[in-house]
C-alpha positions in Angstrom: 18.3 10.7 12.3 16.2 9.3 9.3 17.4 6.0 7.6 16.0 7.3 3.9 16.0 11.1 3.5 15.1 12.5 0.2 15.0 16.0 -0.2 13.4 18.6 -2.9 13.4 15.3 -5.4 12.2 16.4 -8.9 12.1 14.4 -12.3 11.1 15.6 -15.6 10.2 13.7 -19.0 10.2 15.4 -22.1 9.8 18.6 -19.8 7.1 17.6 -18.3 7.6 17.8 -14.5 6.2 14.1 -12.5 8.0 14.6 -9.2 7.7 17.9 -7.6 10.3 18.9 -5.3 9.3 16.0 -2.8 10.5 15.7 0.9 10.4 12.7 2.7 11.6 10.1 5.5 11.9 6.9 6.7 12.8 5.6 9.3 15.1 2.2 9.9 13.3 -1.1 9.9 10.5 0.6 8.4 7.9 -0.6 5.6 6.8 2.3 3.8 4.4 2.6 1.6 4.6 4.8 -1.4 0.2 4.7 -2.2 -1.5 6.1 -5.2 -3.3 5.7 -8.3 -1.8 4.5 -11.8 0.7 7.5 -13.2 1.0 9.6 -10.1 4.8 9.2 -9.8 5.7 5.8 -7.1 7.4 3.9 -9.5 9.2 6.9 -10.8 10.0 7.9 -7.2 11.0 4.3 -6.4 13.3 4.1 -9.8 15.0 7.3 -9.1 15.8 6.1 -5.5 17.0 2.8 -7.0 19.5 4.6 -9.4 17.7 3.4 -12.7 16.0 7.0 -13.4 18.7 10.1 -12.8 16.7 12.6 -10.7 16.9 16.5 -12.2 17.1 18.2 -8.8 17.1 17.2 -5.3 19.0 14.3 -2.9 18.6 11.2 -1.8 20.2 10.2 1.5 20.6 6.5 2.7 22.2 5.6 6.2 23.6 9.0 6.1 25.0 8.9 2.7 24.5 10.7 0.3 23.6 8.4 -3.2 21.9 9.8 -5.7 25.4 10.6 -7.9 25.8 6.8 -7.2 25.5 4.6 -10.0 22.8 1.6 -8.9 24.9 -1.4 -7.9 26.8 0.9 -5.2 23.7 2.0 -3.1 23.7 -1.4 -1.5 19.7 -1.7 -2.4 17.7 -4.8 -3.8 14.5 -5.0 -5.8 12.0 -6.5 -6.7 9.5 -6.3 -9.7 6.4 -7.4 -10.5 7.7 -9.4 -13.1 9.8 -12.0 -10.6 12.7 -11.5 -13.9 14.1 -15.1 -12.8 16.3 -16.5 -14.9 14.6 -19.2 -16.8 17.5 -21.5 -17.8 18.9 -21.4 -13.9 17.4 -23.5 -11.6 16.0 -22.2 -8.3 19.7 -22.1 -6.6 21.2 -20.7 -8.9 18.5 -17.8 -9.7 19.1 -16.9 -5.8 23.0 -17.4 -5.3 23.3 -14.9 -9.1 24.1 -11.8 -6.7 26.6 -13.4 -4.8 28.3 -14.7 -8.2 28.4 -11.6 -9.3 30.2 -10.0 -6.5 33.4 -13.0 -7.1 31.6 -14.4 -3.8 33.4 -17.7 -3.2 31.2 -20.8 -4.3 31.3 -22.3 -0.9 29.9 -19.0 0.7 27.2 -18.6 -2.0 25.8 -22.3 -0.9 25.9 -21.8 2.5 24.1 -18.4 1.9 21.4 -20.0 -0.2 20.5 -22.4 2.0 19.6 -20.0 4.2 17.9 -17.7 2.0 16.0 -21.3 0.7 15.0 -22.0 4.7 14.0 -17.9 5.1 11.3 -18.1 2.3 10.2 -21.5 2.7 11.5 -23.2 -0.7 13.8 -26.2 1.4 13.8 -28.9 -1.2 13.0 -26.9 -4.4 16.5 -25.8 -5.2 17.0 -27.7 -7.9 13.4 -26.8 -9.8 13.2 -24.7 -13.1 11.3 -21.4 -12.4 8.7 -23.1 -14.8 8.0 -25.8 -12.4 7.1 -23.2 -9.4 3.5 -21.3 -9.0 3.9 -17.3 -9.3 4.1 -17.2 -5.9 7.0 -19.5 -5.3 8.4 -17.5 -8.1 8.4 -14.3 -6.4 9.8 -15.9 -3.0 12.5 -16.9 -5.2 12.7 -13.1 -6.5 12.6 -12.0 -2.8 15.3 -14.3 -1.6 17.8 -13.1 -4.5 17.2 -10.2 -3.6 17.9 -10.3 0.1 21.0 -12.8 -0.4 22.8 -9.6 -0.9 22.0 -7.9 2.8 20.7 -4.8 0.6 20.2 -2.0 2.9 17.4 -1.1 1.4 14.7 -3.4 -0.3 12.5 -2.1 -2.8 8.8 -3.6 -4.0 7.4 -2.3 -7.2 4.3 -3.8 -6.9 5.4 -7.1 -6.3 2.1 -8.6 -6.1 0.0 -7.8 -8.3 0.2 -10.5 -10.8 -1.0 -12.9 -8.4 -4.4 -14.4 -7.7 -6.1 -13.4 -4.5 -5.5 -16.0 -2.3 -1.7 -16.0 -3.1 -1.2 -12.1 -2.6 -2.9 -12.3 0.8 0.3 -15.1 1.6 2.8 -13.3 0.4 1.6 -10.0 2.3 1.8 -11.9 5.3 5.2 -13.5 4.4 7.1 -10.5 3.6 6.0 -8.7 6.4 7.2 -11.3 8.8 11.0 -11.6 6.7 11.1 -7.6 7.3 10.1 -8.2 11.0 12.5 -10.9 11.6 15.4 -8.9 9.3 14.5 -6.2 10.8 15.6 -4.6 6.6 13.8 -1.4 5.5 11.6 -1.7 2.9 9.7 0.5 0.5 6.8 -0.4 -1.2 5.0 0.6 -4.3 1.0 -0.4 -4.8 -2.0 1.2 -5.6 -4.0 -1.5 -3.5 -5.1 -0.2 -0.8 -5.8 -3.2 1.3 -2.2 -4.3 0.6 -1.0 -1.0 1.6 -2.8 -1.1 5.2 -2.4 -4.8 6.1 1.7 -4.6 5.5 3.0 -0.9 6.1 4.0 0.9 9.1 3.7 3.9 7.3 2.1 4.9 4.1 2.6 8.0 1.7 -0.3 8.9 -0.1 0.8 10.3 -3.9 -1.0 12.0 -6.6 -0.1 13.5 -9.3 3.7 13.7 -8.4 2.9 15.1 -5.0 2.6 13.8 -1.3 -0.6 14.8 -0.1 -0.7 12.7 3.0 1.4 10.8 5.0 1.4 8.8 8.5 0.7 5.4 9.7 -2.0 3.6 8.2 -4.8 3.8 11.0 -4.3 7.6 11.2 -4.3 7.9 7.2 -7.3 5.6 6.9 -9.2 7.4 10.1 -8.0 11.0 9.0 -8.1 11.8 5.5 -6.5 15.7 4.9 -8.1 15.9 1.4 -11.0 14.9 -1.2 -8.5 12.9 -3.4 -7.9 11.2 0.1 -11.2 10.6 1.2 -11.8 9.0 -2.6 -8.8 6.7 -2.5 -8.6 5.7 0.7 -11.2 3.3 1.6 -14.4 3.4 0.9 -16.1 6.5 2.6 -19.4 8.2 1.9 -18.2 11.9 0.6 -21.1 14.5 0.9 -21.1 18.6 0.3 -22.1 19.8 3.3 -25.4 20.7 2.0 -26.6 17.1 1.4 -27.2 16.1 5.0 -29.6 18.1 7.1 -28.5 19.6 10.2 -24.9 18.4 9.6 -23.8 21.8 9.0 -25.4 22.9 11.6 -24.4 20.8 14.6 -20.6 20.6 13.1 -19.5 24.0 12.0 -19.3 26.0 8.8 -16.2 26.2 6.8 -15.5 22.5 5.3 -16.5 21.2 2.1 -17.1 18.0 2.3 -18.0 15.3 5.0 -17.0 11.6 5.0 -18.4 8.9 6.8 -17.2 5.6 6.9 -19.5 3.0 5.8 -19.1 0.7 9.0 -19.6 3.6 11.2 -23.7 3.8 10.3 -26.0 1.8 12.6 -29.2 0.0 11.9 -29.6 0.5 15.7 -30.4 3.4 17.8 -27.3 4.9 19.5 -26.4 7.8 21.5 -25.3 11.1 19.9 -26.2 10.0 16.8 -27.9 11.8 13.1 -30.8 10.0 12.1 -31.5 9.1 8.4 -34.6 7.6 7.0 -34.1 5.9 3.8 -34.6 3.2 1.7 -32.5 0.0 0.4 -31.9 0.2 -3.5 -29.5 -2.7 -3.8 -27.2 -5.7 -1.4 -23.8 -7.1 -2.1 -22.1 -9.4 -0.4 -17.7 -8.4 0.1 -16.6 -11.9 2.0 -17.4 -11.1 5.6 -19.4 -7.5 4.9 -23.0 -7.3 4.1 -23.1 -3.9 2.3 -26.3 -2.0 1.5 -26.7 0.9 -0.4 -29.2 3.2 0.8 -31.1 6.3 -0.5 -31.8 8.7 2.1 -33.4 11.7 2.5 -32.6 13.9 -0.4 -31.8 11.8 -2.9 -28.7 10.4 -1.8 -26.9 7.2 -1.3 -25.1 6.5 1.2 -23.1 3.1 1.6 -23.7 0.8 5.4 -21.4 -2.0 6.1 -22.8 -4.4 8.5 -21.0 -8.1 9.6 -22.1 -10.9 7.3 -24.3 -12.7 10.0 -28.1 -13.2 9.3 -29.7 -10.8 12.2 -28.2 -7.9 9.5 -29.8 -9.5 6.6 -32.1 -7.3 4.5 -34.7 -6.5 1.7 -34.6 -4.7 -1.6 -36.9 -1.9 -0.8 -37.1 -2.0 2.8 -37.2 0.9 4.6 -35.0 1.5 7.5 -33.5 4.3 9.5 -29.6 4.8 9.5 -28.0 6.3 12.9 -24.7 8.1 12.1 -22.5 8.8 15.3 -21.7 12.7 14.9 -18.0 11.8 16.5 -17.4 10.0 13.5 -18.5 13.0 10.7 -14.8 13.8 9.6 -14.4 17.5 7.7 -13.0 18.0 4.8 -11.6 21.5 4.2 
């Protein structure tokens, strides 16, 4: 049996339908991802889960209960925004222990629980600091831990990261996966990044426009894409009709109407089973540890090639080189 069932879900504003009749599961210990582009319905979904948005048709089940006639603080969830909402007048202690205080917990309990909470997410020693003396990310472990001093079943990130610099949001990915490993909690998680989404989930939904259009774990959805919107938003693939590359229709089949390849998938070296390209660099750019080119070949079209940042891959403006595109890796889009 699922841990989170929601069935036929919808939500309206102003009569205008966002959520349509959506089905979905999760399953216990879970992080699930709820992935998709700015306005196509996660942080409703996510709100009406929460309690903060009444749904106008469907059911939300959590642990086998039924709670969406529940009013928020009984569905035994926590949350956390992107705006860490810390109380700036409380120091770090007390922002954490507020839960607890508000559920009569006796005072001694509520200490003993914070320190815990203050060990989890790695703040020993700061429990007396103003949230203005604490980075944005020691802000949002303090958000985190408030959240999770309650034993929520049920913890819920609305894009938690996203106000942070680079550096700090690759941390914190790798620090809130590891609390949900060693809590073993379930949590759901709203971004439109799509790094963030692979690197932390066990299983992602893919949303647009109030729908699910794809869902499964996050090698299968980035491997396997179901649709066009897919292909575009996942990733970074090369999306062609199939009458843009020669013989692809061909060798493949008929009856799809698109193709997507990968940029890492294309070789500058000759390998076995492979579609040949001739074409010719137009530009370079450098993405960390990837060396991309982007190539025009044959036709008039571009095609992106991800190679390792190392300098045998190095090349020209201009150059001309051939591309080898393994045909196992052509995936179909009907």
């Amino acid at each position: 049996m699922s841990y989170i069932t929601i069935c036929h879900l919808k939500k309206s504003f102003d009569g205008k339908e966002v959520l349509h009749d959506l089905n979905l599961t999760i399953e216990r210990g879970q992080l699930a991802t709820l992935l998709g582009p700015s306005g196509c319905g996660k942080s409703t979904l996510l709100r009406c889960i929460s309690g903060f948005l009444a749904i106008d048709g469907g059911e939300i089940y959590i642990d086998d209960r039924r709670v969406d006639q529940l009013p928020p603080k009984e569905r035994e969830l926590g949350m956390v925004f992107q705006q860490y909402a810390l109380f700036p007048n409380m120091d770090v202690a007390s922002n954490i222990k507020f839960g607890l205080a508000m559920q009569h917990v006796d005072p001694k309990t509520q200490d003993i629980e914070a320190e815990k909470m203050l060990d989890l997410v790695g703040l020993k020693g700061r429990e007396h600091a103003l949230p203005s003396e604490l980075s944005g990310g020691q802000q949002q472990r303090v958000a985190l831990a408030r959240s999770l001093i309650t034993k929520p079943k049920v913890l819920l990130l609305d894009e938690p990261l996203s106000a942070l610099d680079a550096q700090i949001r690759a941390q914190l990915r790798n620090f809130i996966k590891e609390i949900q490993r060693e809590l073993g909690i379930t949590i759901i998680l709203v971004t439109h990044d799509q790094e963030e989404a692979m690197t932390m989930s066990d299983y992602i939904f893919v949303m647009n426009k109030g729908n699910i259009v794809q869902e499964g774990p996050p090698t299968f959805i980035y491997r396997h894409p179901e649709s066009e919107f897919a292909t575009r938003f996942i990733g970074d693939y090369n999306l062609f009709s199939g009458n843009d590359l020669r013989n692809v229709g061909d060798e493949i089949d008929d009856g799809f109407r698109f193709l997507a390849i990968r940029p890492e998938v294309v070789s500058l070296d000759p390998i076995d089973n492979a579609i040949e390209y001739e074409g010719r660099i137009l530009r370079e750019s450098m993405l960390g540890s990837i060396y991309r080119l982007y190539v025009e070949i044959e036709g008039g079209e571009l095609m992106k090639i991800d190679q390792l940042n190392r300098s045998k891959n190095m090349k020209q403006v201009g150059d001309s080189i051939t591309l080898y595109v393994p045909k196992e890796e052509i995936i179909k889009i009907y």
